[in-house]
Each structure stands twice: as C-alpha cells, then as structure tokens.
LOKOL-245022 format. One record per residue: residue in three letters; x, y, z of N, C-alpha, C in turn. Coordinates in steps of 0.02 Angstrom, whole numbers, plus 50000, padded with zeros to 5 digits. Example, Ala and Ser with C-alpha at 12.3 -4.5 7.8 and 13.67 -1.06 7.14 Angstrom:
// LOKOL-245022
ala506604971650390506154977550390506604983550390 ser506424988850354506844994750357506455000250394 
//
This chain:
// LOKOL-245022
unk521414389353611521834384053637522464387053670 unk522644384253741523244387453765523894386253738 unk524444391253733525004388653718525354385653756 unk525214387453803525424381053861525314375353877 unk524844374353852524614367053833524834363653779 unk525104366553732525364364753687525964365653680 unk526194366353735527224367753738527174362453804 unk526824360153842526854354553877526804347153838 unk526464350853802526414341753744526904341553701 unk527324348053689527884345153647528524345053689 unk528394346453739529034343953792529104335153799 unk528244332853818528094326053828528394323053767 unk528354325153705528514322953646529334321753648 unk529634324753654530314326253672530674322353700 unk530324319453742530594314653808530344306253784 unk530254308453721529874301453718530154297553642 unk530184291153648530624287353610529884281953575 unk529964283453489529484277653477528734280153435 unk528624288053478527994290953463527914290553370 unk527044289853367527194289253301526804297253246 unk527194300253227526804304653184526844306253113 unk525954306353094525834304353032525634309053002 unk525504313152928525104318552898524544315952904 unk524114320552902523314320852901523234321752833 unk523304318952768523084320152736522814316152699 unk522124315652695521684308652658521574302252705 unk521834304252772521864298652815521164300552895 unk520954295852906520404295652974520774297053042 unk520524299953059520924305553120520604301353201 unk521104299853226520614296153278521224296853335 unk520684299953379521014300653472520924293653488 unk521494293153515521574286653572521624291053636 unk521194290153692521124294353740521164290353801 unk521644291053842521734288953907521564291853968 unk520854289853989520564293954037520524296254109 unk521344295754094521784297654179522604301354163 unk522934300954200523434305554174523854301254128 unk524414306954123524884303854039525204296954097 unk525784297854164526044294654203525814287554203 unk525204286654205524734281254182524724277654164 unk524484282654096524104281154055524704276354001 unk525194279554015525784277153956526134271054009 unk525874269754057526264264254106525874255854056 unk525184256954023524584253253995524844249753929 unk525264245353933525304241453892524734240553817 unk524244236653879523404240153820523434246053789 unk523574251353833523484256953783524024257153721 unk524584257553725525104257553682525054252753623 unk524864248953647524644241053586523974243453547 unk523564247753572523114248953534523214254253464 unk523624258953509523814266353467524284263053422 unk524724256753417525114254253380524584252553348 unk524144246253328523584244553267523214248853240 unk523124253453279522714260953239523214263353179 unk523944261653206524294265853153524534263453109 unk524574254353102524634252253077524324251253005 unk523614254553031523274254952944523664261052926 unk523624261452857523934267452817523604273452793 unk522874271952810522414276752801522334280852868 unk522534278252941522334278952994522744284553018 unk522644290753060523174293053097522944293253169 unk523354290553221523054289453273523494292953304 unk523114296753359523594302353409523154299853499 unk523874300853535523634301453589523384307053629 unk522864305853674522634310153718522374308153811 unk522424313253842522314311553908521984315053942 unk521464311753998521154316054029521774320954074 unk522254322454076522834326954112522804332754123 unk522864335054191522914344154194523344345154150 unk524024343754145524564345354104524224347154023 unk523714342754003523744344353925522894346453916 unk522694346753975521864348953961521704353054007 unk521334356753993521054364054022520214364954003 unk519874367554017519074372054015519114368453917 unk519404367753885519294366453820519494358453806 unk519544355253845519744349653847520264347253831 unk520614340753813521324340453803521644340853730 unk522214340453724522394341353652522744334253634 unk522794330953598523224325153568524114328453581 unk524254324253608525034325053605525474324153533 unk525314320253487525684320653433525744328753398 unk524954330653369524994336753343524544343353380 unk524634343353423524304346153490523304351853449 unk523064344853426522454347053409522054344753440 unk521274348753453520864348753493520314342653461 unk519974338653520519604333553508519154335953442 unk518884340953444518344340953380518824343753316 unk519234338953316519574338553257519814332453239 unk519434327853283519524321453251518824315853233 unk518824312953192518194308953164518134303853228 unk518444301253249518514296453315518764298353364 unk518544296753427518754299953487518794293053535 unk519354288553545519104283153585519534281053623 unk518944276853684519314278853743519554270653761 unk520304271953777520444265653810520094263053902 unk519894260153911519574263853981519594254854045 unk520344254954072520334246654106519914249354194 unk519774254454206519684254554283518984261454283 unk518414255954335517884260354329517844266554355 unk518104268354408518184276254416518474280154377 unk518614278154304518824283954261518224284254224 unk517784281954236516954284754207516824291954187 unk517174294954282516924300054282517334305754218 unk518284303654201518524306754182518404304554093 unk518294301354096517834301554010517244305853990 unk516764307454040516424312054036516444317754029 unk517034318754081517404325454082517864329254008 unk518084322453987518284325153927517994324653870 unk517214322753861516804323553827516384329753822 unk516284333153903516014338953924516504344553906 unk517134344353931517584351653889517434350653812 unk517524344553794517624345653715517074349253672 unk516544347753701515804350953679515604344653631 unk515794338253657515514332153612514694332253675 unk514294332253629513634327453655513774321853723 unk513674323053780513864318853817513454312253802 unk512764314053766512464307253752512424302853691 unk512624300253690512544296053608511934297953551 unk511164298653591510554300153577510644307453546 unk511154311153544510964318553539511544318553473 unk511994315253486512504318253437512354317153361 unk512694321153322512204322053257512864320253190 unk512454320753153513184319553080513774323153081 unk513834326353122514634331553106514974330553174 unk514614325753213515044326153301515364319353279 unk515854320053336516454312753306516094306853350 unk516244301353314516074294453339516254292853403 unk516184290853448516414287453519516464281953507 unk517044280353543517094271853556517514270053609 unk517224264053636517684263053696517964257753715 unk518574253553720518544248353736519034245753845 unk519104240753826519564240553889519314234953950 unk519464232853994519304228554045518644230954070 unk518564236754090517994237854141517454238154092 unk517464240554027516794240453973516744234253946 unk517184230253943517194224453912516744219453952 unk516774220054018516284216654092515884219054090 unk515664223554069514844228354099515014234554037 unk514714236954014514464243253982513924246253994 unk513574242554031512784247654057512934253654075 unk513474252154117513334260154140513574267154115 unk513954265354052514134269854005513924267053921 unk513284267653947513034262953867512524269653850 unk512344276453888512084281653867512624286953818 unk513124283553847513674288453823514074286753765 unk514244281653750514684276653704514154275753635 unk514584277453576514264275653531514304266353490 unk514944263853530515224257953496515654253853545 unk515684248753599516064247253621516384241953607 unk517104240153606517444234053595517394229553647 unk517054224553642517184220753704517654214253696 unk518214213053708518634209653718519264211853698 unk519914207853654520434207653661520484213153575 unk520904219553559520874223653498521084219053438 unk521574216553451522174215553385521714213653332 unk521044206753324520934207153259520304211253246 unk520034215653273519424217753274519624225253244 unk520294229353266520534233953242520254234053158 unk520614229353125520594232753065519814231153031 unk519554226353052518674225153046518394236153049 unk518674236553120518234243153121518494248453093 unk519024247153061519364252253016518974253052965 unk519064248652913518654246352856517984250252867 unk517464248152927516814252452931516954260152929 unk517324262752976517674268052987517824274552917 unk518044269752871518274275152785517774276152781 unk517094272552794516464274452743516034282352778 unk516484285552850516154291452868516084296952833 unk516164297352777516194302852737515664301852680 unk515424294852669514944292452616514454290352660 unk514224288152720513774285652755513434288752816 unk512624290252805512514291152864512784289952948 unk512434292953006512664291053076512534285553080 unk511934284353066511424278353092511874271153026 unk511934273552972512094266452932512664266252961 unk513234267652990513904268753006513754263253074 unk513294266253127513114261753167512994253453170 unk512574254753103512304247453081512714242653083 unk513294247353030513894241153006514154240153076 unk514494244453116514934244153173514474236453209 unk513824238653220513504231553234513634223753211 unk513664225753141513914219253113514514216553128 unk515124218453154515604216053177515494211953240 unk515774206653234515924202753292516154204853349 unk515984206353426516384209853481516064217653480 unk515794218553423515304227353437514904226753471 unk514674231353504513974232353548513764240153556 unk513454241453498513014245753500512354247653543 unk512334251253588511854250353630511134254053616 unk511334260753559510644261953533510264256353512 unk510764253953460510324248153429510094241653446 unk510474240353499510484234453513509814231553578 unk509224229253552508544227553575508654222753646 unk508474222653687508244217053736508354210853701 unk507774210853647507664204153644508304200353602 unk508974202153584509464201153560509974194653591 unk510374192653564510884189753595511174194453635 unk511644190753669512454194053707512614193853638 unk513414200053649513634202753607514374195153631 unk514524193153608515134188553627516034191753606 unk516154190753660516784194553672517214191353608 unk517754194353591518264194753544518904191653571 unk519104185753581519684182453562520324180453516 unk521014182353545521454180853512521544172553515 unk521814171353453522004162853470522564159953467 unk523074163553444523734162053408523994168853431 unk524204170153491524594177753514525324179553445 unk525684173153429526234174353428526364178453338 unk525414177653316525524183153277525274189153279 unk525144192553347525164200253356525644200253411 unk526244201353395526834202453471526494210353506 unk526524210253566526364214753593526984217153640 unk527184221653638527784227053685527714231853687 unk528264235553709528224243253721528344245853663 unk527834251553627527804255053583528224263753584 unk528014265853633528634271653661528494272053721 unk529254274253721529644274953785529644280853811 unk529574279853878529744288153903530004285753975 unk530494290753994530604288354094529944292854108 unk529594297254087528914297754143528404293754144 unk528484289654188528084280854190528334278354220 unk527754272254261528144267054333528664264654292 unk528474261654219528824253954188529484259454152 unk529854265654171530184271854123530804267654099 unk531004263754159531694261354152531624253954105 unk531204252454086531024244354066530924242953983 unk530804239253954530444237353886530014231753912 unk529594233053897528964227853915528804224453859 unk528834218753864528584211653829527884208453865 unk527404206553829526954202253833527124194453832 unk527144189353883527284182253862526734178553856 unk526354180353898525394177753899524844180553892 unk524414179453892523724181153896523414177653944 unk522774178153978522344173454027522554171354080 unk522334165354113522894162154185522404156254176 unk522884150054209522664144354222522274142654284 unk522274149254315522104148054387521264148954419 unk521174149854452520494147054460520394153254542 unk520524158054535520324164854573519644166554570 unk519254164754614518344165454603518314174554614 unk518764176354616518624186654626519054190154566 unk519244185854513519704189854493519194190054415 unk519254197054395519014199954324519334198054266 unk520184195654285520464196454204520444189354193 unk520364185754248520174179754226519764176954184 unk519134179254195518524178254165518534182454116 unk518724187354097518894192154026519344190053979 unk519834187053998520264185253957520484178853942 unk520204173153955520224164653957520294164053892 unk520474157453834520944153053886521854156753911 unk522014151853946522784153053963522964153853882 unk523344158053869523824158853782524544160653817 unk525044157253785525834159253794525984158453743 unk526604163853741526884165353659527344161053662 unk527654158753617528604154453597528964159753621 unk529494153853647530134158853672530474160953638 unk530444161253574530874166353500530474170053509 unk529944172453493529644177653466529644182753526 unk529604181053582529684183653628530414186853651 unk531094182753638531664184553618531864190253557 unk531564187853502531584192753465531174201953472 unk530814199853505530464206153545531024210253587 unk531174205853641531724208653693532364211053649 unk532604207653605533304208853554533074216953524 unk532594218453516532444225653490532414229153545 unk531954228453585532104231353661532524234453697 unk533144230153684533844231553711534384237253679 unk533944238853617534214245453596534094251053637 unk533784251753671533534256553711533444256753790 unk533314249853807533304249453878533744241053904 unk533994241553944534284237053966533994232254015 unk533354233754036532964227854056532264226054013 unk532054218954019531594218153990531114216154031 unk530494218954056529914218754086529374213554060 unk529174206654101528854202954071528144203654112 unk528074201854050527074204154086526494200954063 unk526224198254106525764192954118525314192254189 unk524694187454177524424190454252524744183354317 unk525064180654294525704176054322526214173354307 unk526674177654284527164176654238527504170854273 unk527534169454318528134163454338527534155354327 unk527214157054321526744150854288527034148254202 unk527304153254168527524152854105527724146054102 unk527494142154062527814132854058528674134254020 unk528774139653980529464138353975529924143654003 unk529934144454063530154150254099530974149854091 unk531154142454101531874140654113532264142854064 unk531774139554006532224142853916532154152053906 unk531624153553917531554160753909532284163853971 unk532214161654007532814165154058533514162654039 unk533734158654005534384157353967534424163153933 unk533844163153863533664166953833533924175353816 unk533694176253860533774182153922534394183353914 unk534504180153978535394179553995535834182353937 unk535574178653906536144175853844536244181253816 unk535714186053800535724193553772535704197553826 unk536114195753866536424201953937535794205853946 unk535044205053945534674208853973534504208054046 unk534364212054080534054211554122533384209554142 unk533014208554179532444205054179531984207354240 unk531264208754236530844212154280530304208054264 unk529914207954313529154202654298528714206954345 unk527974205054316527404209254363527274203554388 unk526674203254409526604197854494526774192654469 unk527024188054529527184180954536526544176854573 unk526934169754540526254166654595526584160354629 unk526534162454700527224159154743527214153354735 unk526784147954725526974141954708527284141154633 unk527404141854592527804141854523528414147054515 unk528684151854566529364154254568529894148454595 unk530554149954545530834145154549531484149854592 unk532354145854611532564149354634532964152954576 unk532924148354514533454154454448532984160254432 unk532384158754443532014164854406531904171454457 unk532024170254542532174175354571532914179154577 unk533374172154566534024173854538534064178554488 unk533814176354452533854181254363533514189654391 unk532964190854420532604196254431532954200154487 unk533444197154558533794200554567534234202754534 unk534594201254489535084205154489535334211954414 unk534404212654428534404219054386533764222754418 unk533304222654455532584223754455532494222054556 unk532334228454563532234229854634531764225754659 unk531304225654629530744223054641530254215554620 unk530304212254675529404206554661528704207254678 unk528184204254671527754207454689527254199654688 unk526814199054735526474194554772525964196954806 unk525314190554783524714192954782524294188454825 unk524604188254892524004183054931523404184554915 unk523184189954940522674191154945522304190455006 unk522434184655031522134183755118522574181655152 unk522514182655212523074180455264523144173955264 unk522564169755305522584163455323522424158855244 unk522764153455270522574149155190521884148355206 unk521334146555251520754145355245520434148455214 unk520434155255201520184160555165520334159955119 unk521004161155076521374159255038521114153154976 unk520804148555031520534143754979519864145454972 unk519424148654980518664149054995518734153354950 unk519184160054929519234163454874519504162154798 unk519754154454805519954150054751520674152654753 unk521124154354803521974156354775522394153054862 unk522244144654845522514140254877523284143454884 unk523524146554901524384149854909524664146054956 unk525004139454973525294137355041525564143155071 unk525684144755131526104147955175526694148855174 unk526854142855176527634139055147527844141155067 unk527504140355032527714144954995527694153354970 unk527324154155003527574163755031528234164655058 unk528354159955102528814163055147529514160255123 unk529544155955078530174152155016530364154954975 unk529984160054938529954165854907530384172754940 unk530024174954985530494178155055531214176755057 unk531264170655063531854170355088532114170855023 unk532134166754971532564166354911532764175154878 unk532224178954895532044186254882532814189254934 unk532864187954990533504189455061533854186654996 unk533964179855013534554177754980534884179254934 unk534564182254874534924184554799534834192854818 unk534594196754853534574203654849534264207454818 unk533584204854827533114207154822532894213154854 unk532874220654846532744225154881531934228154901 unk531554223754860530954225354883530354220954894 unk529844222754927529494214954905528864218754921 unk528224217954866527704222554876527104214454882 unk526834215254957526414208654949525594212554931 unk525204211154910524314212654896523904209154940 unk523484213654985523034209255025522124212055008 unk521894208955014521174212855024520794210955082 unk520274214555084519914216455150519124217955127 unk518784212955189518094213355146517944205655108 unk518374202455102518234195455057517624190355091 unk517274187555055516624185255063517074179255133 unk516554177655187516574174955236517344177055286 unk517314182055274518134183455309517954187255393 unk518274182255439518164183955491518774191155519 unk518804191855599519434196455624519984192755610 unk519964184555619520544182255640520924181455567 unk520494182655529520864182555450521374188155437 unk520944194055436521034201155447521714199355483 unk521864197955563522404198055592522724195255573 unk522684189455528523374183055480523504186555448 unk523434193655433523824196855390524454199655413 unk524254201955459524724205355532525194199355544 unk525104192455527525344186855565525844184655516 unk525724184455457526124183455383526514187955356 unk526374195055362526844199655362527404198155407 unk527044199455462527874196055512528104191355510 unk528004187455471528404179255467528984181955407 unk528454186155371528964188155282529574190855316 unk529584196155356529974199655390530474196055429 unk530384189755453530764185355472531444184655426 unk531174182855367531484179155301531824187455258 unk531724192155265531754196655211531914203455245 unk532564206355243532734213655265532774218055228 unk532494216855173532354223555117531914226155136 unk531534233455085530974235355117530264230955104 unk529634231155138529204227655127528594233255140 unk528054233055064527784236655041527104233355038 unk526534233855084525954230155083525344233855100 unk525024233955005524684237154977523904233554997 unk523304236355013522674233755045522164237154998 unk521734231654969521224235654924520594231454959 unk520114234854979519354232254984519164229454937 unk518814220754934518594216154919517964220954856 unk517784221254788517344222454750517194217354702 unk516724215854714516214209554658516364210554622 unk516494206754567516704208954474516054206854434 unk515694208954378515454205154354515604199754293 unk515244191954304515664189454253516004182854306 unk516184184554341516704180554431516254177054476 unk516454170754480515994167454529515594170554588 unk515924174854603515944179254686515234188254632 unk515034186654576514684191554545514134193354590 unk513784190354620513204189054647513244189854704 unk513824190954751514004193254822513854200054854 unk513774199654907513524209754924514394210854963 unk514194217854951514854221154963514984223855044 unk515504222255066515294222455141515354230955175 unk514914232655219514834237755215515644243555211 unk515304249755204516134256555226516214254055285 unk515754254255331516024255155416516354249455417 unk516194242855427516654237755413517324237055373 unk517244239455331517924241855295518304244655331 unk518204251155339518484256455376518804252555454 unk518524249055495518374243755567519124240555542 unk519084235155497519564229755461520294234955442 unk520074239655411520784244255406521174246855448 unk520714249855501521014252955598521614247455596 unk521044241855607521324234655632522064232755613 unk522054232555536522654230755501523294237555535 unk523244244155514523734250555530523764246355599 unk523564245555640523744243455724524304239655700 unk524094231655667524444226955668525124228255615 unk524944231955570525524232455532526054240455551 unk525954240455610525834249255629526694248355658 unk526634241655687526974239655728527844236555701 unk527804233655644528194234655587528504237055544 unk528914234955521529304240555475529284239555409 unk528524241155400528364243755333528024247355301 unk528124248455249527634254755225526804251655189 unk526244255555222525534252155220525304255355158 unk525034255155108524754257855062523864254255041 unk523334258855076522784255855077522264261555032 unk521774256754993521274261254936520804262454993 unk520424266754967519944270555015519314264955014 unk518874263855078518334261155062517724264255039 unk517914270455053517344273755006517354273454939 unk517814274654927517914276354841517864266254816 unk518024261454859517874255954839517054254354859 unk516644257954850516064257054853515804261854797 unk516074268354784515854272154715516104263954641 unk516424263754645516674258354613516464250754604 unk516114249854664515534244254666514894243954623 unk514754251554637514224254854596514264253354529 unk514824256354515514884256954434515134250854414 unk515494245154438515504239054429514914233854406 unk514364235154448513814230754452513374235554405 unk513474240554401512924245054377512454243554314 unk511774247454317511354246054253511434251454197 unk511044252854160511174260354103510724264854165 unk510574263754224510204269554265510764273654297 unk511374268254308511904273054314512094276454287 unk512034278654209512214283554200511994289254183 unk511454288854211510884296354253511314299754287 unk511794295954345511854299654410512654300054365 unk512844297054327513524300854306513594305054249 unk513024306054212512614313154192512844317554220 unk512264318954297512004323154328512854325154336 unk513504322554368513694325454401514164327154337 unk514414324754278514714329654231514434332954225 unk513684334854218513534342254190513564346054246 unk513574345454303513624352054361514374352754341 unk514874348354317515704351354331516074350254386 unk515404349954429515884347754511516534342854522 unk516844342054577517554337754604517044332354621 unk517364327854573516904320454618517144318554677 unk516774317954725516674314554792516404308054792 unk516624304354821516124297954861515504299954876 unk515554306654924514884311054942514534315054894 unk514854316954844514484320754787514154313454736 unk514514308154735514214303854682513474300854745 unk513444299054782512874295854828512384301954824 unk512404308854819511964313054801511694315954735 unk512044309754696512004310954625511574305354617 unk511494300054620511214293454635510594295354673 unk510534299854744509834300154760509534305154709 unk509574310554681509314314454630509034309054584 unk509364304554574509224300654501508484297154511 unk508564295954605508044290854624508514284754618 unk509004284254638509344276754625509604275254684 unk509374268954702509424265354779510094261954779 unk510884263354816511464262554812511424254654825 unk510994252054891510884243954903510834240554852 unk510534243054817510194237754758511024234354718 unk511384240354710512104237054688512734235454712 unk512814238254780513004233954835512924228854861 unk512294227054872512144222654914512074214854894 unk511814209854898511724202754861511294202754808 unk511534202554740511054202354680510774195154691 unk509894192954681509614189554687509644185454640 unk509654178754659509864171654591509454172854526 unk508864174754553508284171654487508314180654455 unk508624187354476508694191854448509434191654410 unk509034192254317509624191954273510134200354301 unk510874198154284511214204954287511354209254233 unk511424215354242511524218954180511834216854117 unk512574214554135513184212654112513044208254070 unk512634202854112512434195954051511834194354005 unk511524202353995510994202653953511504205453898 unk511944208753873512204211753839512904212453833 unk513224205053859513854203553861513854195253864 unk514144193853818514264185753850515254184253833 unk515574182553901516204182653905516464174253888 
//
C-alpha cells in the first residue's frame, strides 16, 4: 500500500469537519464507496446520509472510499477514515446515482482483487452491495456483479440489513443471501427466478423522522461553502423524462421546525444554508421557512427552481447571500415544453430574470436538452431565442448547460428511441452558432458518451458481458472502446437505443417495480 496514498487521505481528513471514526473492534467493517472522485462524491447528499445510518448502528464501522486517483492506485483505493485496503472490509458498498460510473465500480472491484462476478466469489470475499438512483431503475446491467441491491430510499432498510449483516461470521454465503432476500427493497439477482415478483421499491413516509443534512464538511466540494438541508422528497410535477420522479413519488415535505432546527446546528459552521429538493420553490411553506431563516441570520441557497412557484421574497432572500439560481426549461419553445410534460410559461422564465437583475443576482445557470422526443430545428433555435430574451432582463453572468435527451426507465418517454450521435452532434453545431453569438458561457455533455449511457440505462444483464470484457482488459473507457466491447459480446447497440417494442416486457420491470 502506498504511503502516499495514505498521507493524501489524511490530509482529506484534516480538511474535513464531521468525519466519523470508530474502533474496529467487535464491530462489521463496511466501505461506503463512491464510484467517482472524493470532489463529488462528498458534493452527494445520498452519499453522506447513508455513511451517517451505517454509523449509526453501534456495531457498525463505516468508512469512506472512492473510485479517486488521489486515494487509489494498481491496488485499489483505501477508505479515508483509517486508510485500509478494500479486502479488509466484510462489506464493500457502492453508493452509485449515475450510470457511467458502472464502469468505475468495476474498476474498483478489479484493483481490489474482489471477484468481479458475484457467481465466483466465495466465503472469505466481502459482500457487495449497491444502492442509488441508477440501480434502483434498472439493475440488469450490473446484476452479474452485485451481490444485494437496495432499491429505493436507505433510511429504514439500513438497519433491516444490518441485523442480516452480524450473522457473517455464523452463516453461510448463500444463507446470508437468503435472508438479504427476505428484506423488503432487496434484490438479489442470483436468487431471484424469472418467475418471481418485482422486487418493490422502499419508501419513506414520515421524512421528518430521519432529518437528512450535511454530515461533513469540507471546502473541497461544489456545496464547500454551504450546510445542506433536505426539505423534500419527490415532486408534484408531472415531467414525462424525468427519473427522480418516478423513483421517488409521493411528493414528502418536512415541517418547518425540524428543518429549522437542522439549519440552527448548521450555522455553527457555515453561514449559509443550502436547501435541497428536486423543486424547492414548490415547498407549500416556503414563506414561513424563509422568516425562519432570516430570523437565524442565515443565509440561504436552493438547487433548482421551478419558475412558476418562485416568489419575489424567496429570490430576495437567495440574493443576498448565494450567487447563484438555477432553472430547468428544458426546451425552448413552450410547445415542446408541454409535449415533455414541463408546461414552463415564457413569462415566467423571463420574471424570474428580471427579479434575479433586480435583487443581484450574479448568476443564472438555465438547463436545456437536445434530442427530446418530437423536437424539431425551430425548437432547437427557441433556445437561441429565450436565452436572448433572459439576457434582456439579466446582466449577470449566464451559464447554459445542454445535455442530450436519454430515456429513463420507469418514465413515460421509457419506450422512446434515442435520437441518433449525428443528430445530436447537427442540434449542438446549431446551438454554439446561436449561443456563440452571446455572452455566455455554453457547457454541453457529449453525445457520445450520452449514448454509452443510453446503453446502460435501458440495458439487460447482457450488458454486463461487454462491461466485463472491458474491466478485465484495464483499458481507458471510450465511447469507441465500449461499442467494441458490445460487438465482442455479440450485442446489437439498436436494440437499446432505438424504440423498445409495446408488447416487449423491459428489463427494469421484470425485476423492479417502482
């Protein structure tokens, strides 16, 4: 093990406010593993809320880990608490919200010298488990690899799999399995037959008794300067493309005490409080929570808005601590707009804008996509057309981020084909022209890599042949190295791109029901 790797993790340690460390002695040793870098990985609310209930049992010691150059090398990574190597822990599990970190779970299954396949690993190799947004929608395609996945929301399922968890020292692989089965929200995929139910996802019902916030702090992270509070769960809204919708239903909002009392601890340490939700200005008691607020001199930051329910106190309140808003058309023209279920008036984009000028607002990051089912040029160009109207209303900077349109499974739009790269690529030229011309900064995802990602979105357990094949060569994943990993396998890329057929069941909903 390098020492350099282990004087980088206790630097990270150093810088960090909150971390929790426990003796190993008589207690179940379990990696929480974030399968992208620390910067990230510690930005993940999810993640932090999880490593908090792990540690909350008293038998449990839970350490973090990351797929990171910084803390992993040819031997894989080390846990940042006590800088020990994966096969030194009984559990190894991976938080995992975004499908291109497929590949980096593998990767840190392959340094570690864990069994990349579930089928092979034997009584002395540590358990896998995985939970998170993208496994929670689909697990096929890492259902060769995973010994146990969580599918839905942790807080009460945590201590269910704890409980199974003590008995690794008295119980076979296979009986260990069994039980993990018996839990509500498990999905064991050795065991689990065709002819079975869906595994039915795991719901919170009453948020306001697991508060969820920031567990530690560090400034290396987007959210460094913030304390993050949870106020909701779900959305009321009716987005036919969106994943967390359909993953996380119904709408849940916490009381504005408990949520106060969250921020009141917060403020020992950071002077703004970061609210987070997947439309926080939808919150029904926004008005009282922002007194609230006030009242305890915090500052106040929110992740996306949804321009019809911003008010002008609540952009009031967010200027005047927090650079930034953030807004999610999604399509230019409202016609589109509504055909994708996120009716946004115009008028209220651009009310937003201005109120954003008005209080001093220094930034404004809008979300568009490209590729959306029936979307013509002239859509594409209402983007070009709405940007410049924002620009009318708003002399701060303006930051407009473009991600290619990908089917979710689970989402009305599941069953849609993905429109081709070249078209992508065509629609993007298009946009840099129109936004070229402007003064703002363009930030667009690749359409290639949003088609590796389509793959593994829609994917079956055949996918993970071709994401096998390419952990065991070691290679730099490519867009071009994964499509030659896929023909080796014999696996036709159309088939999961393209329009899944009505009367053909999908992977997702043989072995998931959301």
């Amino acid at each position: 093990m390098s020492w350099k790797k282990k004087a980088k993790a206790r630097a990270a340690l150093q810088k960090e406010i909150g971390f929790i460390l426990k003796d190993w002695g008589g207690k179940i040793p379990i990696a929480l593993v974030y399968p992208n870098t620390y910067y990230i990985g510690m930005s993940s609310l999810g993640f932090q809320t999880v490593y908090r209930l792990f540690n909350a049992e008293k038998d449990v010691v839970c350490e973090r880990a990351f797929a990171d150059p910084l803390f992993m090398d040819e031997a894989g990574p080390i846990s940042l608490e006590s800088q020990r190597p994966m096969a030194d822990f009984a559990v190894v599990a991976f938080s995992i919200p975004y499908e291109l970190d497929y590949f980096n779970v593998l990767e840190v299954l392959r340094r570690s010298s864990i069994p990349l396949f579930s089928a092979d690993r034997g009584e002395g190799d540590a358990l896998v488990i995985a939970g998170g947004p993208a496994v929670s929608a689909n697990p096929e395609p890492m259902a060769l690899f995973v010994d146990a996945f969580v599918v839905g929301e942790g807080e009460e399922v945590v201590p269910e799999l704890v409980a199974v968890l003590r008995e690794i020292p008295l119980v076979s692989r296979h009986e260990l399995l069994e039980a993990l089965k018996r839990i509500r929200g498990i999905y064991v995929p050795l065991l689990h037959s065709p002819s079975e139910p869906p595994v039915v996802r795991r719901w919170v019902q009453n948020l306001d008794l697991y508060p969820v916030h920031s567990v530690v702090l560090t400034e290396e992270t987007e959210f460094g300067g913030m304390y993050l509070v949870e106020i909701e769960r779900g959305c009321g809204r009716d987005c036919r493309f969106c994943l967390a919708r359909c993953i996380y239903p119904p709408l849940r909002e916490r009381s504005v005490d408990p949520i106060l009392a969250q921020a009141r601890q917060g403020l020992n340490w950071r002077k703004t409080i970061g609210l987070v939700g997947f439309a926080v200005s939808d919150y029904s008691k926004m008005d009282e929570l922002l007194d609230g607020l006030m009242a305890l001199g915090a500052g106040i930051s929110t992740s996306s808005l949804r321009a019809e329910s911003v008010t002008d106190k609540l952009i009031k309140a967010i200027a005047q601590s927090s650079a930034t808003i953030t807004l999610a058309p999604e399509a230019g023209s409202f016609a589109l707009r509504r055909i994708i279920g996120k009716p946004i008036p115009e008028d209220d984009i651009l009310r937003v804008a201005e109120l954003a000028g008005k209080y001093g607002v220094r930034r404004i990051k809008l979300y568009f996509m490209i590729g959306l089912p029936r979307e013509s040029e002239e859509d594409v160009k209402a983007i070009g057309k709405l940007v410049a109207e924002v620009l009318k209303r708003f002399e701060g900077e303006l930051v407009v981020n473009i991600s290619p349109f990908v089917p979710k499974p689970h989402t009305p739009f599941q069953r849609i084909g993905m429109a081709s790269e070249e078209e992508l690529e065509e629609r993007l030229r298009l946009l840099r022209r129109l936004l070229g011309r402007l003064k703002v900064k363009v930030r667009a995802e690749s359409p290639a890599w949003a088609m590796v990602q389509a793959i593994l979105s829609r994917g079956d357990r055949n996918i993970g042949l071709a994401l096998a094949e390419i952990a065991k060569s070691g290679e730099k994943v490519t867009p071009s190295r994964w499509e030659k990993a896929l023909e080796k396998e014999g696996l036709d890329k159309g088939k999961y791109l393209g329009p899944w057929p009505r009367k053909e069941p999908t992977p997702w909903e043989k072995v998931v029901r959301i």
